[in-house]
C-alpha positions in Angstrom: 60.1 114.5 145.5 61.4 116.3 142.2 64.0 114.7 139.9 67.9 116.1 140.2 68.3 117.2 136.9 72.1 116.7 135.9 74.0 118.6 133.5 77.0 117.0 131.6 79.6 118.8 129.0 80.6 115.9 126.2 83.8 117.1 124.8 84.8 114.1 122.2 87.9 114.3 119.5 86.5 115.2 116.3 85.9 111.7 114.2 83.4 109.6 113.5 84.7 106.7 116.0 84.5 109.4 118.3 81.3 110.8 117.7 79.3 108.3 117.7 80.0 106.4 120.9 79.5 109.9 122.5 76.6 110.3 120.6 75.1 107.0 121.8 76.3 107.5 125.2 74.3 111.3 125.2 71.2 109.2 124.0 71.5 106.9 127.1 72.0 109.2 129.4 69.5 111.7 127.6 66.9 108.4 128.2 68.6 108.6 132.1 68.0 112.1 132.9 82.1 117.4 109.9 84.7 115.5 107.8 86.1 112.0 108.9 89.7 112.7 110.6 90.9 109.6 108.5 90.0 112.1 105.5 92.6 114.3 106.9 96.6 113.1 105.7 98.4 111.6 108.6 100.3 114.8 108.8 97.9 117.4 109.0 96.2 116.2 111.8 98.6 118.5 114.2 96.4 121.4 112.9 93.2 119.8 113.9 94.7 119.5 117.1 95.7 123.2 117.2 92.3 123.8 116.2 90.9 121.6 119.2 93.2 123.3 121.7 91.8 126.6 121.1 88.3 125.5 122.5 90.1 125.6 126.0 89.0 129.1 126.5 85.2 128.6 125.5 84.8 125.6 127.0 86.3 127.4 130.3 83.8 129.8 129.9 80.8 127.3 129.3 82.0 124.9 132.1 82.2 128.3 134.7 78.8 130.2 133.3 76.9 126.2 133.7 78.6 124.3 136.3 77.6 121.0 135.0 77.5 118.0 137.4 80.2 115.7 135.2 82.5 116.5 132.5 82.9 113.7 130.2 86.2 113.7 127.6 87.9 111.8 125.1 91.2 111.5 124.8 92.7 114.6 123.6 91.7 118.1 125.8 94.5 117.5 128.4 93.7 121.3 129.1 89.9 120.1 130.6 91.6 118.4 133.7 92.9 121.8 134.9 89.1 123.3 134.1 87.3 120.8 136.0 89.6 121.0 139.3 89.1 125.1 139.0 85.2 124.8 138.8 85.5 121.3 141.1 83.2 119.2 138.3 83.1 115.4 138.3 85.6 114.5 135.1 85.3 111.0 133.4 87.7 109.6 130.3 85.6 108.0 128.3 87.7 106.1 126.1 86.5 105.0 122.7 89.4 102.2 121.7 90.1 99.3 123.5 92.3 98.6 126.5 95.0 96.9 123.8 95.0 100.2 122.0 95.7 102.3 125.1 98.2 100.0 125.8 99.8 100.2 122.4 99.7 103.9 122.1 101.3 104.4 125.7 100.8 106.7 128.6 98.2 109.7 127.9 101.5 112.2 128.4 102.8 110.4 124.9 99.2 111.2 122.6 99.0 114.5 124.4 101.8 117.1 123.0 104.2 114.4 120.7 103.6 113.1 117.9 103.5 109.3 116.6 105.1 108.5 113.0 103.7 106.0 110.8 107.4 104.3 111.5 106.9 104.8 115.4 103.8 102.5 115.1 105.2 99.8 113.0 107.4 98.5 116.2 106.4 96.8 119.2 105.1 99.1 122.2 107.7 100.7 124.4 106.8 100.0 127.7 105.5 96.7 127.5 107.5 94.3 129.6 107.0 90.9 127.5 108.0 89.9 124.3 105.3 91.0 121.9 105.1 90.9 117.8 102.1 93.4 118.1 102.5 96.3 115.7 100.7 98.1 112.5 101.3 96.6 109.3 102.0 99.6 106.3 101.4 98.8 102.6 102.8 101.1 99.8 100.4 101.8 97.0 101.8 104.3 94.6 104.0 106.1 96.5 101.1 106.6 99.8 102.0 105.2 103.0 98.1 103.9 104.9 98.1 101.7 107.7 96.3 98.5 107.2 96.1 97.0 110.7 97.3 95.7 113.3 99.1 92.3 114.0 
């Protein structure tokens, strides 16, 4: 009996702690069958996301010309959901961050459209129900604002 050969469409956000656990998750399931975002200033990054949107159509017309088994996504294409129930393929988040993060960051309907502040991430999480002291730390050197992690 042949093998079932199964097609999969990656579609991961454009960084390097993206990439590379798609890239190593491509290389497992291969063995199966450009510039750092955090070079980008904090508030340019809307027009990478611009940019990102407008693969909806090509990746509508890659998706309906292949029919891949499994579409596998990152955080950001909220558009690919609506793709994958037109042309009825398998769609799996793969999530790069922890669970803390997601938690921290919120509901996928708060990274998708709106945008976070450096101040907005230097509270506790809305949302979570017990008292927590978990937030970003900022340090000011020379007048720029960077985030320096997370308590």
């Amino acid at each position: 009996m042949a093998e079932e050969i199964i097609h999969v469409v990656m579609l991961p956000w454009s960084a390097f702690g993206h990439f590379m656990p798609f890239f190593k998750l491509s290389i497992a399931l291969a063995k199966a069958g450009a510039e750092a975002t955090m070079d980008i200033p904090f508030d340019k990054i809307q027009y990478l996301e611009e940019a990102y949107d407008q693969l909806q159509h090509p990746v509508r017309k890659l998706v309906s010309n292949w029919l891949p088994n499994w579409i596998i996504c990152d955080y950001n294409p909220h558009w690919i959901v609506e793709i994958a129930h037109e042309f009825r393929v398998k769609l799996i988040y793969y999530s790069v961050v922890s669970a803390a993060t997601l938690v921290f960051l919120g509901p996928p309907s708060n990274t998708m459209k709106s945008r976070f502040s450096l101040e907005s991430l230097t509270s506790p999480p809305k949302g979570v129900t017990f008292l927590s002291s978990v937030k970003f730390n900022l340090t000011v050197e020379m007048g720029d604002v960077s985030v320096i992690g997370c308590l």
